[in-house]
C-alpha positions as CSV (number, residue, x, y, z in Angstrom):
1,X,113.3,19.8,108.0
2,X,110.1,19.6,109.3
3,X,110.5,17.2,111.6
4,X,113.3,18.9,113.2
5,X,111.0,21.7,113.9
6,X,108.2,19.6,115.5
7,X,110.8,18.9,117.8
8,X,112.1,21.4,118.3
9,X,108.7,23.1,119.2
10,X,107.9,20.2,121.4
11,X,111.3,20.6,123.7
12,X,110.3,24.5,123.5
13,X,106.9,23.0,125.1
14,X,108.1,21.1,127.4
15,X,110.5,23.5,128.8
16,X,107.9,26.5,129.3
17,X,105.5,23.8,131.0
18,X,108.1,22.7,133.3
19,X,108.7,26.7,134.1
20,X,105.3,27.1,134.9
21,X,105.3,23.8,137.5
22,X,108.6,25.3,139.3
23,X,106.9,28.8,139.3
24,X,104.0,27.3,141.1
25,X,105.9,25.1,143.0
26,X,108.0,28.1,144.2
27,X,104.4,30.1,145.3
28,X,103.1,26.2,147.3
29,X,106.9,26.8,149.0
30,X,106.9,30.6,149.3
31,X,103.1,30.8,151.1
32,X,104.1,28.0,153.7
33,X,106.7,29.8,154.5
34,X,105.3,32.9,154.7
35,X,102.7,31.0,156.6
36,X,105.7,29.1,159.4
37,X,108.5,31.4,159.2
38,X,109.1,32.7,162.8
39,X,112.1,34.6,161.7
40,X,114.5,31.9,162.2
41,X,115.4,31.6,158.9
42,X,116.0,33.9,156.1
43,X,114.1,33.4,152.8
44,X,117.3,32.9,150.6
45,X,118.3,29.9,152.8
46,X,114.5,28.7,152.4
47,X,114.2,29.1,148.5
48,X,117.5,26.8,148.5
49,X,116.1,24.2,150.9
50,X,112.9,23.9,149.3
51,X,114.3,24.1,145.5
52,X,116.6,20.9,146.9
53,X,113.7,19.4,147.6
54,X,111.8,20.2,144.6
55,X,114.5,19.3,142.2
56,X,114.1,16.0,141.7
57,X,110.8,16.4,140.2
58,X,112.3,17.2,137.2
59,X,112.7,15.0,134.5
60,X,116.2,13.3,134.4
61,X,116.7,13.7,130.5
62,X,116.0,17.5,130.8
63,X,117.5,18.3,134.5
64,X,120.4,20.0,132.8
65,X,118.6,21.9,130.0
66,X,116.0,22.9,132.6
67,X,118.2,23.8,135.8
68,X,118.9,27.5,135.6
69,X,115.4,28.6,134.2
70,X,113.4,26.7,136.6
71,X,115.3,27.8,139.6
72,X,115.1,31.1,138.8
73,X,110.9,30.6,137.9
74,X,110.6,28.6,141.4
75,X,112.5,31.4,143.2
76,X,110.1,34.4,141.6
77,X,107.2,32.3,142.6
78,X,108.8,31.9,146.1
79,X,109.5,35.6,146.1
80,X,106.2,36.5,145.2
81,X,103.8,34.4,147.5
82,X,106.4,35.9,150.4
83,X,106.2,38.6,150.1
84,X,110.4,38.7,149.6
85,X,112.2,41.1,147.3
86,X,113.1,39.5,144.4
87,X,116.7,39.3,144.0
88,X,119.1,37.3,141.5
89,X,119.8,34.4,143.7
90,X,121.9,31.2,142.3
91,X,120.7,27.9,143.9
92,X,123.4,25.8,145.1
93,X,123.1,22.2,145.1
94,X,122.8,21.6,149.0
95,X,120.2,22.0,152.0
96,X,123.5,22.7,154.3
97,X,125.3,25.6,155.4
98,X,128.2,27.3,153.6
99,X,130.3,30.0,153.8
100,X,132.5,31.9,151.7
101,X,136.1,33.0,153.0
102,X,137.7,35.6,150.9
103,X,141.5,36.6,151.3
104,X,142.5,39.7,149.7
105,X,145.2,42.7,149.1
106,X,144.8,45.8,148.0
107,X,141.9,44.7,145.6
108,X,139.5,47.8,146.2
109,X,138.4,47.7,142.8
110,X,137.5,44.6,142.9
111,X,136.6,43.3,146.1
112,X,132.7,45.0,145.6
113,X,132.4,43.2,142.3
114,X,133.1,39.8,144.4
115,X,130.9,40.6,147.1
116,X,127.8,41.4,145.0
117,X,128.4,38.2,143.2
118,X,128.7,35.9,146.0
119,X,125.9,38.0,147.7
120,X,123.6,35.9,145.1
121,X,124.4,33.1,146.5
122,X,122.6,31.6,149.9
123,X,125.5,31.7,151.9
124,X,125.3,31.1,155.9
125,X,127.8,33.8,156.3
126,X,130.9,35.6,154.1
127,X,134.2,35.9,155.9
């Protein structure tokens, strides 16, 4: 039983160190592009490029495990030095440009729920 907790703490460890590396490793990202940005990008589509880029750094055996939290640390870091609003954004696993085309019918109810959802995502542009 004990051992079980030992490793369990030590994966507990591991995970909150490797939060704290994305969350400075969003602020490195965030100040240079606080620093270059001339405007010709928004900051979603910049936290996405750079968390692309980052990504690999994790290790393989946790990547999975460690995805969703260290995102979300590397885009409040990124937020933060960039001055940005933070807001819930979902990382998608591309440096490229997508869209979003919606087809819909007498959905009013709905069609705001959709939209603030794929509003977290760093799309190019929703049609």
């Amino acid at each position: 039983m004990r051992a079980v907790n030992i490793k369990l703490k030590r994966k507990q460890y591991i995970l909150k160190k490797w939060r704290r590396i994305a969350y400075r490793a969003g602020r490195r990202c965030g100040s240079i592009f606080k620093k270059e940005n001339r405007g010709s990008e928004t900051a979603k589509f910049a936290m996405n490029r750079d968390w692309n880029l980052w990504k690999p750094h994790l290790p393989r055996d946790l990547r999975e495990t460690l995805h969703e939290a260290a995102s979300r640390k590397f885009y409040k870091g990124f937020c933060e030095k960039a001055r940005e609003k933070y807001v819930r954004t979902i990382s998608l696993p591309t440096d490229k440009k997508v869209a979003a085309i919606i087809s819909f019918m007498s959905e009013d109810d709905t069609i705001f729920k959709v939209l603030d959802e794929l509003r977290c995502l760093p799309l190019y542009e929703i049609i």
